[in-house]
TILO-471277 format. One record per atom (N, C-alpha, C): residue in one letter; atom name; x, z, y; residue number from 1. Coordinates in nm, 3 decimals. Example, Ala and Ser with C-alpha at 12.3 -4.5 7.8 and 13.67 -1.06 7.14 Angstrom:
NODE  resn  name       px       pz       py  resi
NODE     A     N    1.319    0.780   -0.569     1
NODE     A    CA    1.230    0.780   -0.450     1
NODE     A     C    1.320    0.780   -0.330     1
NODE     S     N    1.285    0.708   -0.225     2
NODE     S    CA    1.367    0.714   -0.106     2
NODE     S     C    1.290    0.787    0.003     2
END
This chain:
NODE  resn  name       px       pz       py  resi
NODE     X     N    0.041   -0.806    2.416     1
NODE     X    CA    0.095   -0.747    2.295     1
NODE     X     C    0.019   -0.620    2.260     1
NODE     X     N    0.046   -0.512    2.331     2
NODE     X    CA   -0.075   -0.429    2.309     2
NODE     X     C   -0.213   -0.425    2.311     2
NODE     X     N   -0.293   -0.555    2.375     3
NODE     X    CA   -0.384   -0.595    2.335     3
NODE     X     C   -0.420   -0.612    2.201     3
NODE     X     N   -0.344   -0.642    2.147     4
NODE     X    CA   -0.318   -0.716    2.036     4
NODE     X     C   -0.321   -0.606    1.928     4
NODE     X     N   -0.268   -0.522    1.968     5
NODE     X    CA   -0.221   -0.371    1.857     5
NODE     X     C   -0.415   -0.340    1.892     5
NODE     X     N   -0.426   -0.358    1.992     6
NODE     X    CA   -0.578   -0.247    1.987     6
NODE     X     C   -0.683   -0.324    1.921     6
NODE     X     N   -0.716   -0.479    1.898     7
NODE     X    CA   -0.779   -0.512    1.868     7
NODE     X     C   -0.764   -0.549    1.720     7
NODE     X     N   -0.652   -0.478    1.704     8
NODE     X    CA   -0.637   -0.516    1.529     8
NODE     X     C   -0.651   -0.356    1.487     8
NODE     X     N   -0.642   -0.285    1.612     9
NODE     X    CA   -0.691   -0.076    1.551     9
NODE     X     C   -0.833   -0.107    1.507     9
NODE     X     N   -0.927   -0.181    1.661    10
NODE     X    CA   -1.038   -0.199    1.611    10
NODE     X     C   -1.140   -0.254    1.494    10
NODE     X     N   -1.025   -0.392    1.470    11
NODE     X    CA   -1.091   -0.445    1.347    11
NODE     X     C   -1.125   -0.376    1.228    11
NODE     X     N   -0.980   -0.293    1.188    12
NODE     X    CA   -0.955   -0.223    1.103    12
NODE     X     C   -1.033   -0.106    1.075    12
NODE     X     N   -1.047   -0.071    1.197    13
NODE     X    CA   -1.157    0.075    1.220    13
NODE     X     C   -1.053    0.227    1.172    13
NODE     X     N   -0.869    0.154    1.284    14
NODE     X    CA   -0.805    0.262    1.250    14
NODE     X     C   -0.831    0.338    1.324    14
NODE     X     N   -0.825    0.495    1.345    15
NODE     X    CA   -0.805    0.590    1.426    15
NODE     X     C   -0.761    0.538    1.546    15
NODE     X     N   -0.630    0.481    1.552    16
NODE     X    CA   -0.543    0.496    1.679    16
NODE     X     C   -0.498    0.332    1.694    16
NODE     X     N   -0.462    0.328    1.791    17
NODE     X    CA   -0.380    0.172    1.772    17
NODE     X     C   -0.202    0.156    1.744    17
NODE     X     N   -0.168    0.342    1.793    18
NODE     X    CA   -0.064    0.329    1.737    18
NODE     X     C    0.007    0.394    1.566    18
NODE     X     N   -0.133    0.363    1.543    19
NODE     X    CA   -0.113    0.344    1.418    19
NODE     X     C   -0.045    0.172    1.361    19
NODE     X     N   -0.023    0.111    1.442    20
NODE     X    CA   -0.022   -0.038    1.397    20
NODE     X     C    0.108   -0.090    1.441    20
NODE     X     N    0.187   -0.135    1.332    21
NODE     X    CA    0.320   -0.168    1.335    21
NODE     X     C    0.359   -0.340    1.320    21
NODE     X     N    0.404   -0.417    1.396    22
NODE     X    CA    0.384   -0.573    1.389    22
NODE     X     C    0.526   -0.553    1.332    22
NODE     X     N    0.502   -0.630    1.202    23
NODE     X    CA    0.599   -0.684    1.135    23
NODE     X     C    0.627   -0.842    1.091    23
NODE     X     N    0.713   -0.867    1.042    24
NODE     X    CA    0.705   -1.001    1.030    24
NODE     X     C    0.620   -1.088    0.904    24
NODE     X     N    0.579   -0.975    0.812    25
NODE     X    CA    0.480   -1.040    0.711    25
NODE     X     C    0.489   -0.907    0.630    25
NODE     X     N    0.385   -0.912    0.533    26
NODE     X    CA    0.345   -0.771    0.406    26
NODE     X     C    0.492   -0.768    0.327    26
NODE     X     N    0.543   -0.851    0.302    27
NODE     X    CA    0.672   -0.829    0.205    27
NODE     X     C    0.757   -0.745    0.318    27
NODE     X     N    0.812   -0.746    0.400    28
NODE     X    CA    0.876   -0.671    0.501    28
NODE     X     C    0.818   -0.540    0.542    28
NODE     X     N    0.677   -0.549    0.530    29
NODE     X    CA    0.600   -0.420    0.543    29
NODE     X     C    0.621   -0.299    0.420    29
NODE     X     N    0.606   -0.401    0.334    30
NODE     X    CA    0.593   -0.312    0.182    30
NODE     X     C    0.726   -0.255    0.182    30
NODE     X     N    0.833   -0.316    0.190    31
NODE     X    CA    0.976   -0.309    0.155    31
NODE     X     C    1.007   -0.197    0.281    31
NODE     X     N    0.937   -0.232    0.431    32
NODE     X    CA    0.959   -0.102    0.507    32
NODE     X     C    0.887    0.032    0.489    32
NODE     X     N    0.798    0.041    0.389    33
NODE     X    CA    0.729    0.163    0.324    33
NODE     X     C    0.817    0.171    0.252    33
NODE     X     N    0.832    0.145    0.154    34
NODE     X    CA    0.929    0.171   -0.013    34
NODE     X     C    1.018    0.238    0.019    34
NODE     X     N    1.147    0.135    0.136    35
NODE     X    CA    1.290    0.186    0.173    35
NODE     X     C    1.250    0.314    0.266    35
NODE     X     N    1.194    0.300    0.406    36
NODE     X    CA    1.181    0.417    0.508    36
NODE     X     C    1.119    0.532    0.490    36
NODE     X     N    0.980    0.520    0.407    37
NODE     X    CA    0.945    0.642    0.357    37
NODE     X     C    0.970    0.655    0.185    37
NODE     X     N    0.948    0.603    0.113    38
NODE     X    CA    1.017    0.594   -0.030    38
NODE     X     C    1.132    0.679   -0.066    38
NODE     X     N    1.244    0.652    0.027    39
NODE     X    CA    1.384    0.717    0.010    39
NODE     X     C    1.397    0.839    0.043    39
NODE     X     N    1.296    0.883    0.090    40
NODE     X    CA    1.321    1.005    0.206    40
NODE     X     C    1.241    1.116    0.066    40
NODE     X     N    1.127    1.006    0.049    41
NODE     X    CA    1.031    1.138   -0.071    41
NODE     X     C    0.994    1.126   -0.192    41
NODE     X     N    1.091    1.004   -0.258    42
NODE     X    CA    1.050    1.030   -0.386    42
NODE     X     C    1.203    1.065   -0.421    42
NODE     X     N    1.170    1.156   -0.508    43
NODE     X    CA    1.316    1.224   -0.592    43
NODE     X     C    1.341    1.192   -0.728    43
NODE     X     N    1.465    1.206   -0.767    44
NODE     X    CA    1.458    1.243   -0.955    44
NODE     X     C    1.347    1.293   -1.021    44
NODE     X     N    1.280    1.232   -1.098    45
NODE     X    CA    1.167    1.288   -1.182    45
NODE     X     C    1.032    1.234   -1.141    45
NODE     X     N    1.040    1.227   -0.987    46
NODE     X    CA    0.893    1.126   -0.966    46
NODE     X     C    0.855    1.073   -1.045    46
NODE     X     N    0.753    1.007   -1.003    47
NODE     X    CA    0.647    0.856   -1.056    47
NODE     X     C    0.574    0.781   -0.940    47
NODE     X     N    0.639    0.667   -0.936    48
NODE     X    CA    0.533    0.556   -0.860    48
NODE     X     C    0.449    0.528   -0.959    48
NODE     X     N    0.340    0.476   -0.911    49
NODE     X    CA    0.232    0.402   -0.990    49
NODE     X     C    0.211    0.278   -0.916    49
NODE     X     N    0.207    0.204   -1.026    50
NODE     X    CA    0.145    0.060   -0.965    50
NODE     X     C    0.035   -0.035   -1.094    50
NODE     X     N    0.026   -0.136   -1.050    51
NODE     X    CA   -0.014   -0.226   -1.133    51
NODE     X     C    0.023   -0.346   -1.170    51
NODE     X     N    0.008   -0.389   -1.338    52
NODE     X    CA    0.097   -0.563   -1.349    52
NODE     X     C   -0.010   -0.660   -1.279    52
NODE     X     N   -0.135   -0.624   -1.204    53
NODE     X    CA   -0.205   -0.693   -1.102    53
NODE     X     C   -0.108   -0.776   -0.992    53
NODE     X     N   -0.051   -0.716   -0.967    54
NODE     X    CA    0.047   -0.658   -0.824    54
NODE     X     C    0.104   -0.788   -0.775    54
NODE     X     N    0.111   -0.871   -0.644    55
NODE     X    CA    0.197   -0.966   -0.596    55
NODE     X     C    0.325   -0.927   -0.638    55
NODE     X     N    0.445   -0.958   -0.632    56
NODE     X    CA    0.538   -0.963   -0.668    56
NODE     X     C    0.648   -0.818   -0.534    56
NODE     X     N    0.581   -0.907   -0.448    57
NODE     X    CA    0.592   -0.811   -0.238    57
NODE     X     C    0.560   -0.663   -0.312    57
NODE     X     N    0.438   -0.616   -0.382    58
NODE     X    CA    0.373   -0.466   -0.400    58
NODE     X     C    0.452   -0.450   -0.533    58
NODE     X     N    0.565   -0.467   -0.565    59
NODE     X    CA    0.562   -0.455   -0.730    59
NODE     X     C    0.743   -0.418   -0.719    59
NODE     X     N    0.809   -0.504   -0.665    60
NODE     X    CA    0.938   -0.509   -0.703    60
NODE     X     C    1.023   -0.437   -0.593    60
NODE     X     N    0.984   -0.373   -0.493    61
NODE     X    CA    1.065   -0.282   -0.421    61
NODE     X     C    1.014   -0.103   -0.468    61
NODE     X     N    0.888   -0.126   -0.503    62
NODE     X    CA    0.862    0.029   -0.654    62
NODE     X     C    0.998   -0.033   -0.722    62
NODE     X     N    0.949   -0.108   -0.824    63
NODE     X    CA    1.033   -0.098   -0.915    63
NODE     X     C    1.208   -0.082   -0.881    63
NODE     X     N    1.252   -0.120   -0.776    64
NODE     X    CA    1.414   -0.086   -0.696    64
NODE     X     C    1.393    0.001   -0.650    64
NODE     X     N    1.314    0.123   -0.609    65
NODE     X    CA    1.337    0.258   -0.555    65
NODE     X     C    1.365    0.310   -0.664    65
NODE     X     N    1.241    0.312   -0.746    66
NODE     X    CA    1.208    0.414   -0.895    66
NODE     X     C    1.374    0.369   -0.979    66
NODE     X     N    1.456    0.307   -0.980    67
NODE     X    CA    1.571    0.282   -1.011    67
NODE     X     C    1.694    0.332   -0.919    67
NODE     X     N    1.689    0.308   -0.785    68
NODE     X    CA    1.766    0.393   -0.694    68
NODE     X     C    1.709    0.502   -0.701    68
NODE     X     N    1.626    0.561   -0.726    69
NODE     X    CA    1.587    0.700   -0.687    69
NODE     X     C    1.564    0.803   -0.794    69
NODE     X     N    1.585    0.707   -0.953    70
NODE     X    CA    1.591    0.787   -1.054    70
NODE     X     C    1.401    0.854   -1.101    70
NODE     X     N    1.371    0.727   -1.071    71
NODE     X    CA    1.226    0.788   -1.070    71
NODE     X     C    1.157    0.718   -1.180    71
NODE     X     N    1.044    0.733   -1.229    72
NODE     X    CA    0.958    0.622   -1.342    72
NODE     X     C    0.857    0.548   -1.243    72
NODE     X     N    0.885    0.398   -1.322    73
NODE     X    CA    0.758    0.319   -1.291    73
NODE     X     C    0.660    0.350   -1.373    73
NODE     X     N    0.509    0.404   -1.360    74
NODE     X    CA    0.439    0.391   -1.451    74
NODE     X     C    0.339    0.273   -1.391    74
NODE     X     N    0.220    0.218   -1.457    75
NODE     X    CA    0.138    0.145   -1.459    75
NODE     X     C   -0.030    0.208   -1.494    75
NODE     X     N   -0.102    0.135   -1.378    76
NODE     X    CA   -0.234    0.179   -1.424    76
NODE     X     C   -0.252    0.112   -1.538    76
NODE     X     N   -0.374    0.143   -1.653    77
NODE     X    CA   -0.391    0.007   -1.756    77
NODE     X     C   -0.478   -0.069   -1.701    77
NODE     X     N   -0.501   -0.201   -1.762    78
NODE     X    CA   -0.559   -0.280   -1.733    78
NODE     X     C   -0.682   -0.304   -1.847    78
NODE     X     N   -0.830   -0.296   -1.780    79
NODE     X    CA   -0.900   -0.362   -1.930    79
NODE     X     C   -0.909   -0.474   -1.990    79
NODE     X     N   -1.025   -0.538   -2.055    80
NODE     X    CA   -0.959   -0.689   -2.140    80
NODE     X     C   -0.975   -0.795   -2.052    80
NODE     X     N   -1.065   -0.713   -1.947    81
NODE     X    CA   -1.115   -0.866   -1.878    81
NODE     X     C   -1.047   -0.844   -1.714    81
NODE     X     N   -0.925   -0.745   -1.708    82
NODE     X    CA   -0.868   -0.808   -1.580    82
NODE     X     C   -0.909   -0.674   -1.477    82
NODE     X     N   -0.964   -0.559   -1.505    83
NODE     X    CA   -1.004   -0.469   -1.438    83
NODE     X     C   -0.903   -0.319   -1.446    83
NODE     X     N   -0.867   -0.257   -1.326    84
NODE     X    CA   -0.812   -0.160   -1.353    84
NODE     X     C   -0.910   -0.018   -1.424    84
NODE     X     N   -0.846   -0.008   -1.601    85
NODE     X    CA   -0.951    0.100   -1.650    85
NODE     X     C   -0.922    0.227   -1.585    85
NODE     X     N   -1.002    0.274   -1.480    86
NODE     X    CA   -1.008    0.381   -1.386    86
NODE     X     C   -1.000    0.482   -1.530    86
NODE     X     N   -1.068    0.498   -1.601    87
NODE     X    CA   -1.159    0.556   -1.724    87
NODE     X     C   -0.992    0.631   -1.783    87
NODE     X     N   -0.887    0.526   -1.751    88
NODE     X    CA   -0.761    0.611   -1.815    88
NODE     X     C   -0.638    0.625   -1.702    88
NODE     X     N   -0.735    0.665   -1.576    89
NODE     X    CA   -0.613    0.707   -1.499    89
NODE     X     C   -0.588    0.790   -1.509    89
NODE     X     N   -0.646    0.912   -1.536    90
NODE     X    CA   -0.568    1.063   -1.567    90
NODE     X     C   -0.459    1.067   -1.676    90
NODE     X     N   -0.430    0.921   -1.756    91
NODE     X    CA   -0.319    0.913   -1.798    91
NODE     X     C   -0.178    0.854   -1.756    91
NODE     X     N   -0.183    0.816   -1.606    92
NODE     X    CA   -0.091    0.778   -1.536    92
NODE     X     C   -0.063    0.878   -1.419    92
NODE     X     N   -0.165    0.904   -1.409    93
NODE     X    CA   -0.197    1.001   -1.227    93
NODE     X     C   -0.159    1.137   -1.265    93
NODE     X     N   -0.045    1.168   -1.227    94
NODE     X    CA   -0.015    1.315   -1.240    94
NODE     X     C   -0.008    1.390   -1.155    94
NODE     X     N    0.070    1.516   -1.088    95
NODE     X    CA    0.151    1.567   -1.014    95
NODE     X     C    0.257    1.535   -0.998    95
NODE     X     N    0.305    1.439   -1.031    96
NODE     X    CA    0.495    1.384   -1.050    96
NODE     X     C    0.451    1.233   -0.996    96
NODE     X     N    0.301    1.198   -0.933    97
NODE     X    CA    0.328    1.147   -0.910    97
NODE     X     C    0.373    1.090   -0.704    97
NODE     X     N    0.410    1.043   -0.722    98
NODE     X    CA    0.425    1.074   -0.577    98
NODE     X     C    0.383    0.950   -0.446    98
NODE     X     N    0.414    0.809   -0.514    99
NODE     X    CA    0.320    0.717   -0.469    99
NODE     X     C    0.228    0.641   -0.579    99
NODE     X     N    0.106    0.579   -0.475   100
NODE     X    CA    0.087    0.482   -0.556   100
NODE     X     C    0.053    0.356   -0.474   100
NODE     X     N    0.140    0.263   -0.563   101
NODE     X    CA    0.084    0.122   -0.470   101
NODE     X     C   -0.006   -0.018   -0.531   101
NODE     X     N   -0.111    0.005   -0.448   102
NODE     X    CA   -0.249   -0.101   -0.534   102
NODE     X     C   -0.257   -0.208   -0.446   102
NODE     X     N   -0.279   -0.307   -0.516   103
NODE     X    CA   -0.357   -0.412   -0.430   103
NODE     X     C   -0.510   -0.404   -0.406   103
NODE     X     N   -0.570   -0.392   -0.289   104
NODE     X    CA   -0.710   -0.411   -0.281   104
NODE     X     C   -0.767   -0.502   -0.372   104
NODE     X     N   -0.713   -0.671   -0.351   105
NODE     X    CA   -0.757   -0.775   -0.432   105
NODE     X     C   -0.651   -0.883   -0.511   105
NODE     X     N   -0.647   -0.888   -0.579   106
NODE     X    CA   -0.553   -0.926   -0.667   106
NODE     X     C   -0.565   -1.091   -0.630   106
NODE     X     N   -0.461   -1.127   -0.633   107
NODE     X    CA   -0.373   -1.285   -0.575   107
NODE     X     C   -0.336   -1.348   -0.690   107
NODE     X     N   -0.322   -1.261   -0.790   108
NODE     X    CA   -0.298   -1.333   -0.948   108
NODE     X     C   -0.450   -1.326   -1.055   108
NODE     X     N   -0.568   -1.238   -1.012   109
NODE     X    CA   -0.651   -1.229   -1.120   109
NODE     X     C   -0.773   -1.190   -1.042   109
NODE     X     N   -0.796   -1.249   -0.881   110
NODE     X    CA   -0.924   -1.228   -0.823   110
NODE     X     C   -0.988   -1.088   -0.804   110
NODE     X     N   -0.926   -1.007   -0.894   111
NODE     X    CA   -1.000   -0.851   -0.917   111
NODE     X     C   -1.017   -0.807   -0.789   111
NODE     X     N   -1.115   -0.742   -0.725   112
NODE     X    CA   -1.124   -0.639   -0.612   112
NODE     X     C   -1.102   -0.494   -0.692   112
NODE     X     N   -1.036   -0.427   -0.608   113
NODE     X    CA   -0.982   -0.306   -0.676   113
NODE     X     C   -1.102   -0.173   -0.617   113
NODE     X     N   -1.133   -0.094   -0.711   114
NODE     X    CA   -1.218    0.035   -0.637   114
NODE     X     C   -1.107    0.090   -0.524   114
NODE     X     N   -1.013    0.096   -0.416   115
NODE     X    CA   -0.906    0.155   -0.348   115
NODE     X     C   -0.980    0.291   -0.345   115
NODE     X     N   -1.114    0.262   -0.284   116
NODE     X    CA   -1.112    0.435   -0.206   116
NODE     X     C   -1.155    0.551   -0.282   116
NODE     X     N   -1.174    0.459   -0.491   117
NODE     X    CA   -1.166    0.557   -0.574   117
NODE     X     C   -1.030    0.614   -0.588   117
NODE     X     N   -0.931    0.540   -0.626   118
NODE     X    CA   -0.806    0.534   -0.629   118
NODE     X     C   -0.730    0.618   -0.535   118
NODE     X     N   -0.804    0.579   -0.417   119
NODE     X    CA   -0.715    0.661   -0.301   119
NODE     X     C   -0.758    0.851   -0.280   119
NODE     X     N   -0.913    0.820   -0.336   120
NODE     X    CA   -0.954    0.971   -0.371   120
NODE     X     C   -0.864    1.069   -0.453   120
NODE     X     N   -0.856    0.978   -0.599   121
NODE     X    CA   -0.789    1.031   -0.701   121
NODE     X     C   -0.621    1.082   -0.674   121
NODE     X     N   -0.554    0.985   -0.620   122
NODE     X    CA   -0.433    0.986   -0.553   122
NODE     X     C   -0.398    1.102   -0.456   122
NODE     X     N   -0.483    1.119   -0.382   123
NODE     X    CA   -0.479    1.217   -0.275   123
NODE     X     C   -0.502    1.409   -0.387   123
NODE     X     N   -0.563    1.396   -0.428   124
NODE     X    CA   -0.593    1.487   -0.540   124
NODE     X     C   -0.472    1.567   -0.566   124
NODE     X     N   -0.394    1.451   -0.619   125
NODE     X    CA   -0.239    1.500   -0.687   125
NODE     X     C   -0.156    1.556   -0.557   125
NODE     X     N   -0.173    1.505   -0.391   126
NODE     X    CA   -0.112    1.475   -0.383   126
NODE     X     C   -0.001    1.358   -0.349   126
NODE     X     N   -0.037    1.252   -0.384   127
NODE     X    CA   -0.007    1.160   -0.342   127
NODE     X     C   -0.005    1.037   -0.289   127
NODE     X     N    0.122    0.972   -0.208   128
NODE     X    CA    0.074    0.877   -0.097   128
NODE     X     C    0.019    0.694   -0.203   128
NODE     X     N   -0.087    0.690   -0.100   129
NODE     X    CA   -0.099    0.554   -0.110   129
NODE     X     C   -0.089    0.470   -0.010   129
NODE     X     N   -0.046    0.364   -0.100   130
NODE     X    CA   -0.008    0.204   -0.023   130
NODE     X     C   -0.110    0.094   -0.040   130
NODE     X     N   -0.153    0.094    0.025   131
NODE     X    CA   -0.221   -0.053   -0.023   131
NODE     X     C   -0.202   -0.205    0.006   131
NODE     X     N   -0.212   -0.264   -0.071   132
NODE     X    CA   -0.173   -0.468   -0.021   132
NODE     X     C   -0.263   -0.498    0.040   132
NODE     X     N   -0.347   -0.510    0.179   133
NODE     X    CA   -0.470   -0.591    0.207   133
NODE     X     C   -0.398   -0.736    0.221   133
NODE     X     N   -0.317   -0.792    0.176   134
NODE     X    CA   -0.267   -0.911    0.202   134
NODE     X     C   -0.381   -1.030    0.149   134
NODE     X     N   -0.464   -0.983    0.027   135
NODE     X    CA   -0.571   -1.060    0.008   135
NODE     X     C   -0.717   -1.034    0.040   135
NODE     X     N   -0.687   -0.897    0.071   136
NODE     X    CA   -0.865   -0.845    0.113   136
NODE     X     C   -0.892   -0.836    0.219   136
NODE     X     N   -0.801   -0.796    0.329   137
NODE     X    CA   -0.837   -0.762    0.472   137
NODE     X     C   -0.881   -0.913    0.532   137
NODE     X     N   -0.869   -1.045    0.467   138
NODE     X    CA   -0.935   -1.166    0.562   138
NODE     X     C   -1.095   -1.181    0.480   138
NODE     X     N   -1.099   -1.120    0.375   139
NODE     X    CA   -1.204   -1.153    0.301   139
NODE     X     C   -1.325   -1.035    0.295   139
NODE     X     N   -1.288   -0.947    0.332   140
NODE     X    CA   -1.340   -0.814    0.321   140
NODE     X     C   -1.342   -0.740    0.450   140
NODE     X     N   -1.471   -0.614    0.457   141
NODE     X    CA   -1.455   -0.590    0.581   141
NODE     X     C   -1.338   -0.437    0.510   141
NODE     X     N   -1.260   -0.386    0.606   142
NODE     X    CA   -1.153   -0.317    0.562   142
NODE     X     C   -1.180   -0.206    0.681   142
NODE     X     N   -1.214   -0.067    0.675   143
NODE     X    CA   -1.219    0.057    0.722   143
NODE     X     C   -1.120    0.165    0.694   143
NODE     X     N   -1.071    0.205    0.809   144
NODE     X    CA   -0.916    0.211    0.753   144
NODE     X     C   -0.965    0.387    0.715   144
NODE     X     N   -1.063    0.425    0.785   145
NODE     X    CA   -1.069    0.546    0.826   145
NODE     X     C   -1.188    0.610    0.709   145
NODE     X     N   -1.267    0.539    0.647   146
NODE     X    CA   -1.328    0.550    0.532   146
NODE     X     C   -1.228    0.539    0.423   146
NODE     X     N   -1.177    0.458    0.403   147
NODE     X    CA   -1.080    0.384    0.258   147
NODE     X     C   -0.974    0.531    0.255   147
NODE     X     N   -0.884    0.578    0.417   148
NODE     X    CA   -0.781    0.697    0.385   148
NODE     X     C   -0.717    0.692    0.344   148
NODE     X     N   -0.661    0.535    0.314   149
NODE     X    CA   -0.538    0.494    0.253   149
NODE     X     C   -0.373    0.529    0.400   149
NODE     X     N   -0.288    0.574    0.295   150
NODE     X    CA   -0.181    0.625    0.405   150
NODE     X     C   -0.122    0.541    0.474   150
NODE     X     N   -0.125    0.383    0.406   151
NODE     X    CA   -0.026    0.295    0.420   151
NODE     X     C   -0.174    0.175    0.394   151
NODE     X     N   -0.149    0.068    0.467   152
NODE     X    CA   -0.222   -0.088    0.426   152
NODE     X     C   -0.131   -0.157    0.499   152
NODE     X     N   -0.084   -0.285    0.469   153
NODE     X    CA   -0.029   -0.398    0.483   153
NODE     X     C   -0.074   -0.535    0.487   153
NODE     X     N   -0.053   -0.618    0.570   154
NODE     X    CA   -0.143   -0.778    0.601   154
NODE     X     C   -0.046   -0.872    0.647   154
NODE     X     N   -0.033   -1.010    0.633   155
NODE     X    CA   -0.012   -1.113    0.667   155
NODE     X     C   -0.110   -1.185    0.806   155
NODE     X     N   -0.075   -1.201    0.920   156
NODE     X    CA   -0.111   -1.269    0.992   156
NODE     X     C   -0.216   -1.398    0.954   156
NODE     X     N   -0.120   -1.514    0.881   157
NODE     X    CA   -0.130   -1.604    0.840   157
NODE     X     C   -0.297   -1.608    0.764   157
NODE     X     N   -0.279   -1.523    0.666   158
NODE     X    CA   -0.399   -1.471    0.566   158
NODE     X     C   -0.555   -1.490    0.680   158
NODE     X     N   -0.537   -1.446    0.776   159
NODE     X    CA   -0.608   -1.447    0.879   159
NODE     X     C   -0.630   -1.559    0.950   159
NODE     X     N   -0.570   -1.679    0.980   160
NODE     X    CA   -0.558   -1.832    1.008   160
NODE     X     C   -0.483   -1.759    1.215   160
NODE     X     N   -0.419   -1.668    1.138   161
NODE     X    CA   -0.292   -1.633    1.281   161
NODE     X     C   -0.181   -1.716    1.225   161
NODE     X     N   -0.090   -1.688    1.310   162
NODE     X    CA    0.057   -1.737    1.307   162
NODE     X     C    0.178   -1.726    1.182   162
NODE     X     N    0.212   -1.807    1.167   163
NODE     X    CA    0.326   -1.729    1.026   163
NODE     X     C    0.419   -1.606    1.093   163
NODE     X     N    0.478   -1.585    1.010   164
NODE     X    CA    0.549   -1.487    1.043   164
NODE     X     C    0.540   -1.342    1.137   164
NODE     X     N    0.380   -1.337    1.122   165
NODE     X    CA    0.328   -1.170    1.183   165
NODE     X     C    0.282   -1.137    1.085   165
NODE     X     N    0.314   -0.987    1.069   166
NODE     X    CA    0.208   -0.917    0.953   166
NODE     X     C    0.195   -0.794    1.038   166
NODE     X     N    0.105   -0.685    0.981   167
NODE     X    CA    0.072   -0.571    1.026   167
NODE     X     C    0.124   -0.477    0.920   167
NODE     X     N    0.144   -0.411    0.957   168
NODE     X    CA    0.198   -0.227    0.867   168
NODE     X     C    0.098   -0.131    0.892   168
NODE     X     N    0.032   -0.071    0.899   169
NODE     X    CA   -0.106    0.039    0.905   169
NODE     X     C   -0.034    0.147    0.898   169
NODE     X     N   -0.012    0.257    0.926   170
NODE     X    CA    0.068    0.416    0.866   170
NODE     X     C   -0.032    0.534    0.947   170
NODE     X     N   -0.095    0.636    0.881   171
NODE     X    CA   -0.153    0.742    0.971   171
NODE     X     C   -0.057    0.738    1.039   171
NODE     X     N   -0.048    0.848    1.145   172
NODE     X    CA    0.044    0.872    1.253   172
NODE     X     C    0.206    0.969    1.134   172
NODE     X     N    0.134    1.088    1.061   173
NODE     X    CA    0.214    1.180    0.996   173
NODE     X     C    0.272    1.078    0.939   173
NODE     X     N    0.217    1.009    0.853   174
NODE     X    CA    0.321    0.857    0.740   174
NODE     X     C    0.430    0.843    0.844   174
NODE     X     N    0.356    0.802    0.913   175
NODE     X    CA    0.462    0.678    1.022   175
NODE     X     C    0.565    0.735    1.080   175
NODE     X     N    0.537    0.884    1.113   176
NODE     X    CA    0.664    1.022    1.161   176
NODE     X     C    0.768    1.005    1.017   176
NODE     X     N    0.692    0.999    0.916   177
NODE     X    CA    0.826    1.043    0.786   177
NODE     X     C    0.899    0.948    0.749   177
NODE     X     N    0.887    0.834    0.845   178
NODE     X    CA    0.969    0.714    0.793   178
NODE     X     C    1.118    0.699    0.856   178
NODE     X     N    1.221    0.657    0.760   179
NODE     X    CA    1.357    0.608    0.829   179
NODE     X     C    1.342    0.447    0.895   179
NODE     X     N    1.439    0.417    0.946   180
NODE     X    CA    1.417    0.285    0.988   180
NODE     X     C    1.532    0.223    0.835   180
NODE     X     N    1.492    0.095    0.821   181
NODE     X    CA    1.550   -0.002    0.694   181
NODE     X     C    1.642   -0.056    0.745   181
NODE     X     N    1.614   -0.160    0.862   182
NODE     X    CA    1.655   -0.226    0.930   182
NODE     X     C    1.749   -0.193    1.094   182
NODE     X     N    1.895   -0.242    1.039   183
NODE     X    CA    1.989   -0.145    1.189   183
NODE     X     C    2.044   -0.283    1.278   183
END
């Protein structure tokens, strides 16, 4: 088992291995970011950011916090042909905002996403990012420690592993600010 945690630190090229949380798939992962750290730090007035790119797993537990939590969904835009227009993120990306959650590669529209522009820009404000590798981490090589994303998430399966394993990624500080979801 801990074999297992270290050789998926390594793949990843995380820092630590206990950075690596076995969950039962990315929807459980995402939903244990959103609820455990989500609840704790986004307040009245926030902003998540996301995209209508988004699996359904990266999209709809934002959208149930930012509603429990009294917060706005905003959206990156999208250009004509399916690309996130970076060109108008300073019209989503604020100081209010407080996460943002991207997919690396989009499951509905093929797009590979710039993340470690995104995650630059994000960090700027201020704020945490999430990312979906649910479609990129089997297709892509994924550096956890270049990219600096706070949060990445994976499916086993995606990988031609087992159903029902996924991975959770969290720096160590992320992974301290989280509640547990599940009692």
């Amino acid at each position: 088992f801990e074999g297992a945690r270290t050789a998926i630190a390594r793949f990843l090229n995380a820092a630590s291995e206990s950075s690596i949380v076995f969950t039962p798939g990315t929807t459980v992962g995402l939903n244990m970011i959103a609820f455990g750290w989500g609840r704790r730090h986004v307040q009245p007035g926030d902003e998540i950011l996301t995209t209508v790119m988004e699996h359904h797993a990266n999209f709809v537990p934002w959208q149930q916090l930012a509603k429990e939590r009294g917060a706005t969904l905003r959206l990156i835009p999208l250009t004509d042909d399916g690309r996130l227009d970076l060109g108008r993120l300073d019209e989503v990306l604020s100081s209010r905002t407080k996460v943002v959650a991207v997919t690396a590669m989009s499951n509905m529209l093929g797009t590979v996403n710039p993340v470690a522009e995104i995650v630059r820009r994000a960090h700027e404000v201020g704020a945490c990012v999430v990312v979906d590798g649910a479609q990129s981490v089997p297709h892509m090589m994924t550096d956890l420690q270049a990219l600096d994303a706070d949060f990445l998430v994976f499916s086993g399966h995606k990988l031609y592993g087992p159903t029902g394993v996924g991975v959770l990624y969290g720096k160590p500080q992320r992974l301290d600010e989280m509640d547990p979801i599940i009692f």
